[in-house]
The first five atom37 places (N, CA, C, CB, O) and aatype in JSON, in Angstrom:
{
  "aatype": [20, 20, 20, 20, 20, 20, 20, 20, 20, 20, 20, 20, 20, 20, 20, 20, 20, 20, 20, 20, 20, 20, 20, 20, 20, 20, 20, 20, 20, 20, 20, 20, 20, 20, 20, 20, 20, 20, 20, 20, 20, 20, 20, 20, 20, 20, 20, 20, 20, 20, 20, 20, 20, 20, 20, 20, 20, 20, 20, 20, 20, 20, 20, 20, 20, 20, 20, 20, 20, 20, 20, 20, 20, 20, 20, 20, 20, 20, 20, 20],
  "atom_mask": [
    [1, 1, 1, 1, 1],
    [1, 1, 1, 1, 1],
    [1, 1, 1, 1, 1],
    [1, 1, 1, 1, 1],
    [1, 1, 1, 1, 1],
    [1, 1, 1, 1, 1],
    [1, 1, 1, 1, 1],
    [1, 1, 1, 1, 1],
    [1, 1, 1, 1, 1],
    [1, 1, 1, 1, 1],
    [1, 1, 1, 1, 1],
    [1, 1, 1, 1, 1],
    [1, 1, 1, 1, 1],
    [1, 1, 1, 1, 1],
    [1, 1, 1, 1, 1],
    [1, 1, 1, 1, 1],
    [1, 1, 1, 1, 1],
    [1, 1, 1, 1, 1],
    [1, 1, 1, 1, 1],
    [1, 1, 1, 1, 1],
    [1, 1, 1, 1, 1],
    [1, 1, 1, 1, 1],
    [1, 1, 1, 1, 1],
    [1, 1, 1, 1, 1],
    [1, 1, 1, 1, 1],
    [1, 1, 1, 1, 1],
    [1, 1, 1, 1, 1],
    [1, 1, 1, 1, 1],
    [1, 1, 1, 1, 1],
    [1, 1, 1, 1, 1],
    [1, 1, 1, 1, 1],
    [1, 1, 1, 1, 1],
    [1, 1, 1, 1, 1],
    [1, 1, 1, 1, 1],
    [1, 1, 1, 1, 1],
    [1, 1, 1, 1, 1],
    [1, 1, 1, 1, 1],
    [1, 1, 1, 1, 1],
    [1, 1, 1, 1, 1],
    [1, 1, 1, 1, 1],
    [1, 1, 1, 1, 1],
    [1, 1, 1, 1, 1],
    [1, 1, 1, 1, 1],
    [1, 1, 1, 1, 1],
    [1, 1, 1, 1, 1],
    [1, 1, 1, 1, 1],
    [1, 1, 1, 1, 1],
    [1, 1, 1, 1, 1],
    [1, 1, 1, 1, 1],
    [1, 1, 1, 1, 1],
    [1, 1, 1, 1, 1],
    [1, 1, 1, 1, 1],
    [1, 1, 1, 1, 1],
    [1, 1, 1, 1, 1],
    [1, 1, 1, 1, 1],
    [1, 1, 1, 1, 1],
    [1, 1, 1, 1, 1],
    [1, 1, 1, 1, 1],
    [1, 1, 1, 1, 1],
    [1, 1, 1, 1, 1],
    [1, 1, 1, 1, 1],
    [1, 1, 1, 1, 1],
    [1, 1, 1, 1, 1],
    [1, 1, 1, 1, 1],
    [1, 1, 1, 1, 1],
    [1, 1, 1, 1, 1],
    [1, 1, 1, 1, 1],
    [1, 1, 1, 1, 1],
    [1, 1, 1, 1, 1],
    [1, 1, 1, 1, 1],
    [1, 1, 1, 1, 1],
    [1, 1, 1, 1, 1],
    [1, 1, 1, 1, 1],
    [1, 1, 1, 1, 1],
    [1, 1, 1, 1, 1],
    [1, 1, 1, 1, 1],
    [1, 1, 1, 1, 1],
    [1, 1, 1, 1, 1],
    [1, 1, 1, 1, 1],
    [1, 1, 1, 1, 1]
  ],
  "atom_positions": [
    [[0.83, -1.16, 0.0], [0.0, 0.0, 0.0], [0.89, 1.24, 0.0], [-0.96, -0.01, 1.21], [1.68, 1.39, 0.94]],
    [[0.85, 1.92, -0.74], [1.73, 3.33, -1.08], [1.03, 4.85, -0.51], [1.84, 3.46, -2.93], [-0.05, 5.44, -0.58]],
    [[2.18, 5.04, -0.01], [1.67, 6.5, 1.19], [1.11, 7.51, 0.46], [3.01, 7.4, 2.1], [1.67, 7.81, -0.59]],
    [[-0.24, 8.31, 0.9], [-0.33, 9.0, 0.1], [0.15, 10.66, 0.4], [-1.53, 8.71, -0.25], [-0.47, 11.37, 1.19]],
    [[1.16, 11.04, -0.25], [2.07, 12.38, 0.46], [1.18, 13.47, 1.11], [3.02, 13.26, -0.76], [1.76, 14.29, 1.82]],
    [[-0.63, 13.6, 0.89], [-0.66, 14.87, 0.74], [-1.48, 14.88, 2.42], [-1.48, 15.49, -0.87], [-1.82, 15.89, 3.03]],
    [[-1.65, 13.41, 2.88], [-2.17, 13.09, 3.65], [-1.35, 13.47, 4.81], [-2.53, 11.98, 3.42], [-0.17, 13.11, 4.72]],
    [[-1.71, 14.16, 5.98], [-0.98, 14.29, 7.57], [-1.08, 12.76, 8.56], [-1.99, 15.69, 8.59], [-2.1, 12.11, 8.4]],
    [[-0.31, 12.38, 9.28], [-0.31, 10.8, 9.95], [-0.19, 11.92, 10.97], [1.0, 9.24, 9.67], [0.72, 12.76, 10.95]],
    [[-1.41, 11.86, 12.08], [-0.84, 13.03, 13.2], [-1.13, 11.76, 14.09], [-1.8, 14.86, 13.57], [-1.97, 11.74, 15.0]],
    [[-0.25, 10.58, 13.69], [-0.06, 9.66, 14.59], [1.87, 9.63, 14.46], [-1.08, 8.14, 14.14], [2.56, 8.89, 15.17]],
    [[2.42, 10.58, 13.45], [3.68, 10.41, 13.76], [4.1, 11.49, 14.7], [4.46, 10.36, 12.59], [3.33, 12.43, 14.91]],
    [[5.25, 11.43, 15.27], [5.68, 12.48, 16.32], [6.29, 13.9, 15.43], [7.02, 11.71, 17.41], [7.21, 13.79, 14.62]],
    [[5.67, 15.11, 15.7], [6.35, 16.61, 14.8], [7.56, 16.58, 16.19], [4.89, 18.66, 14.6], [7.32, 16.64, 17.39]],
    [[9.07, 16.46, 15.4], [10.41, 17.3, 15.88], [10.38, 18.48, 16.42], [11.24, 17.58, 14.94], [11.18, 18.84, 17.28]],
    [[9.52, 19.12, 15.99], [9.11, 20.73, 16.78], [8.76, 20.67, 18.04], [7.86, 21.54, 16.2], [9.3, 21.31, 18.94]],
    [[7.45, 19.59, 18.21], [6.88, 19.94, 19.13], [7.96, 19.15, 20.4], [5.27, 19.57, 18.92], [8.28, 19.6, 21.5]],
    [[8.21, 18.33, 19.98], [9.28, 17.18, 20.91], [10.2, 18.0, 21.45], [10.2, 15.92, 20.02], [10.23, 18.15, 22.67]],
    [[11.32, 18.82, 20.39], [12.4, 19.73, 20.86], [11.9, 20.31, 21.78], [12.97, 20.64, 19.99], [12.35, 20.12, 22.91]],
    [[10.71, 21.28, 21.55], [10.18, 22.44, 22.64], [10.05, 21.7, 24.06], [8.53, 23.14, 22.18], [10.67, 22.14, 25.03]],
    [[9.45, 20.87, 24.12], [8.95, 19.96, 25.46], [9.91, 19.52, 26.11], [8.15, 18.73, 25.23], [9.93, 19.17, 27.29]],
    [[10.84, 19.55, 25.26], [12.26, 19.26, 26.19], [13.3, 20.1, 26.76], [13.06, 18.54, 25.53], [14.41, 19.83, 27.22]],
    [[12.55, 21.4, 26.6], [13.54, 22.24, 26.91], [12.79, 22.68, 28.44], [13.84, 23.5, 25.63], [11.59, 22.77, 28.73]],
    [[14.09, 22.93, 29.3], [13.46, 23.47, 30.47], [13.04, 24.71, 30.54], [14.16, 23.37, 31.42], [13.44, 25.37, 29.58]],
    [[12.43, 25.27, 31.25], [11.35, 26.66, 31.2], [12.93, 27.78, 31.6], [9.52, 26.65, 32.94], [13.96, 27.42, 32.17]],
    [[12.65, 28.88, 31.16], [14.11, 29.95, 31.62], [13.54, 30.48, 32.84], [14.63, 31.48, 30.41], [12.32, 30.63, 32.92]],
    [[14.49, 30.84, 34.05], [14.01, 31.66, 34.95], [14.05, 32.69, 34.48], [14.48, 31.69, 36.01], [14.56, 33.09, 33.43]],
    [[13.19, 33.41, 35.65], [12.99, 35.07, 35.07], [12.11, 35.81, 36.37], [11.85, 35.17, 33.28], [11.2, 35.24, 36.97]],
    [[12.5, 36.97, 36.6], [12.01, 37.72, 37.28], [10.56, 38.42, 36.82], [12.98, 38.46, 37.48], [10.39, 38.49, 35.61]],
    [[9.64, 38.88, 37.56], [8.55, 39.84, 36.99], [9.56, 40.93, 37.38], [6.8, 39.89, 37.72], [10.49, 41.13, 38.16]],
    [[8.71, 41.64, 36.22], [8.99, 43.51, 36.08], [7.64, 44.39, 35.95], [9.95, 43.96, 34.44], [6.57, 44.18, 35.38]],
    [[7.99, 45.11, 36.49], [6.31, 46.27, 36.32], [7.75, 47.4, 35.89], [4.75, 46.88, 38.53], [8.73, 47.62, 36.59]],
    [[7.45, 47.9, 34.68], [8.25, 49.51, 33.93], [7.43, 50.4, 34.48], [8.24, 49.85, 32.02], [6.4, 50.64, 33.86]],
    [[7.63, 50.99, 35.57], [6.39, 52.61, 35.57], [6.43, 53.51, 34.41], [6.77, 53.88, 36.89], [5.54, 54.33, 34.16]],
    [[7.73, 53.29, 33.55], [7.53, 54.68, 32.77], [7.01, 54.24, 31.38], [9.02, 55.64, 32.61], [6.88, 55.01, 30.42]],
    [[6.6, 52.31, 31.36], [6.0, 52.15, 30.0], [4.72, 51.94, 30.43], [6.57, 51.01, 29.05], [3.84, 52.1, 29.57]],
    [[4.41, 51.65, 31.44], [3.03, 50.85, 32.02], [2.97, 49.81, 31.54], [1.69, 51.38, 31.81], [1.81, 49.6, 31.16]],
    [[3.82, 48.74, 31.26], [3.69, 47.72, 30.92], [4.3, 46.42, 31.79], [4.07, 47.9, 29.79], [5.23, 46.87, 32.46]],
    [[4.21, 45.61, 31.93], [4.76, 44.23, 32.73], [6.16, 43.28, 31.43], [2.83, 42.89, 33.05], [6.05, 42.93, 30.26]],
    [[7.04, 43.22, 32.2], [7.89, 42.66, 31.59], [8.92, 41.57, 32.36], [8.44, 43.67, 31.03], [8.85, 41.53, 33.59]],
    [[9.8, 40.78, 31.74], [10.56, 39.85, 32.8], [12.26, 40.26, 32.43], [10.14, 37.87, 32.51], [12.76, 41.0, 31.58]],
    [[12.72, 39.54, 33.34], [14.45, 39.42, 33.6], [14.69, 38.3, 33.33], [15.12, 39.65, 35.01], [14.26, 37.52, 34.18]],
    [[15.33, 37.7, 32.25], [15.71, 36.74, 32.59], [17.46, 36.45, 33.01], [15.17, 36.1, 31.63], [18.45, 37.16, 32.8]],
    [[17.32, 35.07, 33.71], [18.46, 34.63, 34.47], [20.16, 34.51, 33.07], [17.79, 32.77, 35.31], [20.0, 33.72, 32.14]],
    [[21.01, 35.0, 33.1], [22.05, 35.13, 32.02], [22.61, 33.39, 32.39], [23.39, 36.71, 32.3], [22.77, 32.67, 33.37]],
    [[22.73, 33.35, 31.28], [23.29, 31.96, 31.13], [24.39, 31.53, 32.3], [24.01, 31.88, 29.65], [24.28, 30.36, 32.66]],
    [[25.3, 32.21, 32.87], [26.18, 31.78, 33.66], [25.42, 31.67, 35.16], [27.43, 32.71, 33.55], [25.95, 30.99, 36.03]],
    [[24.42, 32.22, 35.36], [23.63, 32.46, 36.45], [23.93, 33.58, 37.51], [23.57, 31.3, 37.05], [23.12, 33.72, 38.43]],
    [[24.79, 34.2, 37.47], [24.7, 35.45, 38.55], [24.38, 36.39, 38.29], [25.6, 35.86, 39.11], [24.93, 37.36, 38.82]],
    [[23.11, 36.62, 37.15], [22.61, 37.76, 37.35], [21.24, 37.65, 36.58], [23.56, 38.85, 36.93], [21.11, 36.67, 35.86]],
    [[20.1, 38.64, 36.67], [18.95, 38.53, 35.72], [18.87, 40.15, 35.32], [17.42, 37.82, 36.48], [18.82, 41.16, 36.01]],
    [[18.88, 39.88, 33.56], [18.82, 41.38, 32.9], [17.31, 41.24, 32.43], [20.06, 41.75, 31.46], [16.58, 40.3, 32.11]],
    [[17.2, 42.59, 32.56], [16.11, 42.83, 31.34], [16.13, 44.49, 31.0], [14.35, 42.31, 31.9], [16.72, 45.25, 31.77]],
    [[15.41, 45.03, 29.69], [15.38, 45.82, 29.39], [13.77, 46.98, 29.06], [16.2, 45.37, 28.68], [13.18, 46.75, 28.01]],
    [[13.4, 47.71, 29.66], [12.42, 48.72, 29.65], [12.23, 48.66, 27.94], [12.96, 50.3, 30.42], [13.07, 49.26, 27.28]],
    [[10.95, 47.81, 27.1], [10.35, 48.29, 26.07], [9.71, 49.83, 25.5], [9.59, 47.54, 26.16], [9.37, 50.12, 24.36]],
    [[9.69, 50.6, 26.66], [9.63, 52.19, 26.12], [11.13, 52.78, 26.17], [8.56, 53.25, 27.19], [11.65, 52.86, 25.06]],
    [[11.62, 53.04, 26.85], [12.91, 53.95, 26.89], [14.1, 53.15, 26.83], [13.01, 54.83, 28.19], [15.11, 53.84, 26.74]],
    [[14.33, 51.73, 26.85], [15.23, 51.11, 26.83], [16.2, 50.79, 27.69], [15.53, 51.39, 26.16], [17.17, 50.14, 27.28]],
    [[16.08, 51.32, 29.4], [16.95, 51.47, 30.13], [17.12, 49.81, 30.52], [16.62, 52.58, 31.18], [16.25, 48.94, 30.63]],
    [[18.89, 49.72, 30.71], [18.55, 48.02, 31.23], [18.63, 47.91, 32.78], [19.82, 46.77, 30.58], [19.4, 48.64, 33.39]],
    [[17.98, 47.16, 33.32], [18.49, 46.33, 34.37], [18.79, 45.49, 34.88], [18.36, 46.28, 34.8], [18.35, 44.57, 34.19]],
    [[19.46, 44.94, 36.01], [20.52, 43.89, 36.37], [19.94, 43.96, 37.77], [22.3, 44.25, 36.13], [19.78, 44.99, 38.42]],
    [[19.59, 42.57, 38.18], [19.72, 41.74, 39.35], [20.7, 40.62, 39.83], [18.73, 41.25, 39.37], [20.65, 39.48, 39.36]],
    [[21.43, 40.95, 40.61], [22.5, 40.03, 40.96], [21.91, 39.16, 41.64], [23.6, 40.53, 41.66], [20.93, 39.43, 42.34]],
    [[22.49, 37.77, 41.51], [21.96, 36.65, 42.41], [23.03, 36.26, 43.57], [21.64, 35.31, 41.46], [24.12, 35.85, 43.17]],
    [[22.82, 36.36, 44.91], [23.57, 35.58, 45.52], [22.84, 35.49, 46.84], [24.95, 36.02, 45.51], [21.7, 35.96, 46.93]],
    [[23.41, 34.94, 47.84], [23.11, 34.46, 49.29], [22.7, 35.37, 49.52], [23.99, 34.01, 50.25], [21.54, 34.98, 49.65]],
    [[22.65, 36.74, 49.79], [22.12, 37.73, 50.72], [21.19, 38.61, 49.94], [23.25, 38.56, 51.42], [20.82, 39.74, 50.26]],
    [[20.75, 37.69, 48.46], [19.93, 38.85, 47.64], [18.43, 38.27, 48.29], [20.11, 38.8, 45.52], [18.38, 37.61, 49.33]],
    [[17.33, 38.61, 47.53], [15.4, 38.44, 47.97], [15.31, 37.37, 47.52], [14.04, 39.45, 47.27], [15.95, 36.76, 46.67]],
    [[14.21, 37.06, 48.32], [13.58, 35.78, 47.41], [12.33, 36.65, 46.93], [13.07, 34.1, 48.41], [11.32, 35.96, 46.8]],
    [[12.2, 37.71, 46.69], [10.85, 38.14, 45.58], [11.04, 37.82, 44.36], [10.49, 39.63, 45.39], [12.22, 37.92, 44.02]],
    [[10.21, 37.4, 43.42], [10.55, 37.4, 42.2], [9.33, 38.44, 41.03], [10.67, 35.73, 41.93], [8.83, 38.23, 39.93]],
    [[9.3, 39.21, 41.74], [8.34, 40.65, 40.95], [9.0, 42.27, 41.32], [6.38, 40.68, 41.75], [9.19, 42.46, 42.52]],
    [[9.11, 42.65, 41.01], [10.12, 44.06, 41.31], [9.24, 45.22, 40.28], [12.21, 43.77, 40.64], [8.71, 45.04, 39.19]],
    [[9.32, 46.31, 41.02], [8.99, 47.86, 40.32], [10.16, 48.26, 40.18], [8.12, 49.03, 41.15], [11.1, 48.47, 40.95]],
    [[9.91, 48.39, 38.51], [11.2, 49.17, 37.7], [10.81, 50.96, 37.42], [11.42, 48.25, 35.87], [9.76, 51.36, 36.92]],
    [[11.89, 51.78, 37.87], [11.76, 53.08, 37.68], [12.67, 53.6, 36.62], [11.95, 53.72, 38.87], [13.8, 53.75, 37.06]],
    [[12.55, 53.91, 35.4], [13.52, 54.56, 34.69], [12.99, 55.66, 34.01], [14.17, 53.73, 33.84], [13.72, 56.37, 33.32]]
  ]
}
C-alpha cells in the first residue's frame, strides 16, 4: 500500500513539538516599567549570577544580581 504524500499521519511524532517539550522553562524575574506601564521579565544570564532585562519604552537596562544575601521576591517595580 503506497503513502499518500498529501495526507498528515498526526499519529507520527512533529520534531518541533518534541524539541520544545524538552527544553526546560528559563528563569525570570517579573517587572512592572512605571515609565512604560507595561509588565515585563528578567531573565536569568546563562552563567547564572545575574537577571537582565530591558524597559520596552525607553530602553533602560536592568541587572539583578543573584547571591546568598539577595530576595527571594521574584516581581520588582522598575523606575527609569
Amino acid at each position: 500500500m503506497s503513502r499518500d504524500p498529501t495526507r498528515i499521519d498526526h499519529r507520527e511524532p512533529d520534531a518541533r513539538l518534541s524539541g520544545a517539550q524538552e527544553r526546560a522553562p528559563k528563569p525570570f524575574l517579573g517587572l512592572w516599567f512605571e515609565c512604560a506601564k507595561v509588565y515585563g521579565r528578567a531573565y536569568r544570564t546563562p552563567d547564572g549570577r545575574a537577571y537582565l532585562g530591558k524597559c520596552p519604552k525607553c530602553g533602560a537596562s536592568v541587572r539583578f544580581g543573584v547571591g546568598a544575601e539577595g530576595s527571594s521576591d521574584r516581581f520588582f517595580k522598575v523606575r527609569c
